[in-house]
C-alpha positions as CSV (number, residue, x, y, z in Angstrom):
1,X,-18.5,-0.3,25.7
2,X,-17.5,-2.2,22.9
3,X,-14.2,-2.6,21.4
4,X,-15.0,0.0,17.9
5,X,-15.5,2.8,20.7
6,X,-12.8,2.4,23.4
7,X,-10.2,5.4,23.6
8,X,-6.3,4.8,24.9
9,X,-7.9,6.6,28.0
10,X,-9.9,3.5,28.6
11,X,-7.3,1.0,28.2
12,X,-4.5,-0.3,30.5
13,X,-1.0,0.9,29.6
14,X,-0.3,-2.9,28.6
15,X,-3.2,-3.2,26.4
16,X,-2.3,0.9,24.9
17,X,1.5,-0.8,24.3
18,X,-0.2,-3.4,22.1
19,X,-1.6,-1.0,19.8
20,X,1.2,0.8,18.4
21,X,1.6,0.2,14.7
22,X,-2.5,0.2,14.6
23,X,-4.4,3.0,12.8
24,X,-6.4,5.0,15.1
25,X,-9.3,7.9,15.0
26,X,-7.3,11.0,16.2
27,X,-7.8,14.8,16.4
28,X,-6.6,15.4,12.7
29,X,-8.4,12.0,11.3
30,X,-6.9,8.7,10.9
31,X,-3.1,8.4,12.2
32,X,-1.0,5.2,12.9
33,X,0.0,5.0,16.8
34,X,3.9,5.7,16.7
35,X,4.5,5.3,21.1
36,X,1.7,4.8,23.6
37,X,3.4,6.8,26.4
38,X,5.7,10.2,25.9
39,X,8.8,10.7,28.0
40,X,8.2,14.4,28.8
41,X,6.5,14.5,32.5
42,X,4.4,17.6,30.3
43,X,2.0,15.4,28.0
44,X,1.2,12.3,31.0
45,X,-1.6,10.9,29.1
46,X,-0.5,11.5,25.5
47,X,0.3,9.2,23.0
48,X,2.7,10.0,19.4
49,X,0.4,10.0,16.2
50,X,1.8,9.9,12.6
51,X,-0.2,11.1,10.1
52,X,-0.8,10.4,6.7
53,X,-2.8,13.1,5.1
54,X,-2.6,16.7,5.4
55,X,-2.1,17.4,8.7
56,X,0.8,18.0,11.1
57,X,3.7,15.0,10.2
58,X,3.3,13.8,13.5
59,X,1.6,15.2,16.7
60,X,1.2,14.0,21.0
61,X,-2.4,13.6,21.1
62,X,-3.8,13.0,24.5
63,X,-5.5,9.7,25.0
64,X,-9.1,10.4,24.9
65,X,-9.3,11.0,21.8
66,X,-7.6,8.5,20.4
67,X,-9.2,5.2,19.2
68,X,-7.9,2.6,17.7
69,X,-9.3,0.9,14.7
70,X,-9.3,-2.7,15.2
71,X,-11.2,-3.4,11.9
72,X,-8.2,-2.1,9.9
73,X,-4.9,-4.1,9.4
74,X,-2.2,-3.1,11.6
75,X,0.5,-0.5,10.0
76,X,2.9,-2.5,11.9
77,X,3.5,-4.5,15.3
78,X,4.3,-3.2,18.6
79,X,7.9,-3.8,18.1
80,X,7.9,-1.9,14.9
81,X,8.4,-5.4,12.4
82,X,5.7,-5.4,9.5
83,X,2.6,-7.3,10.1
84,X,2.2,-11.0,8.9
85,X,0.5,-10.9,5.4
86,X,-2.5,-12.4,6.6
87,X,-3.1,-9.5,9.1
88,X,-2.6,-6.6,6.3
């Protein structure tokens, strides 16, 4: 499985922590990971997606859908600061 095709399902929850603030594939198209985990005991395995077009503002979208594009510049970084010019 290479890296363009992995899903937050596949990934540990340190490495689904590191990409919040990246742009992922998700239900509704492309989204920016907001949170990698949701509080509510009700949506284990769902992750908060913000989107940018038409759909919902922002949905829980569970994680095998969701893949993160790591040939796209980051939104932002994990701790919410903006991304280093070099990596926009």
């Amino acid at each position: 499985m290479t890296e363009h095709n992995r899903t937050l399902l596949d990934m540990t929850p340190e490495e689904r922590e590191q990409c919040v603030g990246m742009w992922v594939n998700a239900t509704c198209g492309l989204g920016i990971l907001k949170s990698s985990t949701i509080s509510d005991e009700r949506f284990k395995g769902f992750a908060y997606v913000e989107y940018t077009d038409d759909c919902d503002e922002a949905a829980e979208e569970p994680y095998r859908v969701l893949a993160p594009r790591f040939d796209l510049p980051r939104a932002w970084n994990p701790d919410g600061t903006p991304p280093s010019p070099s990596r926009r």
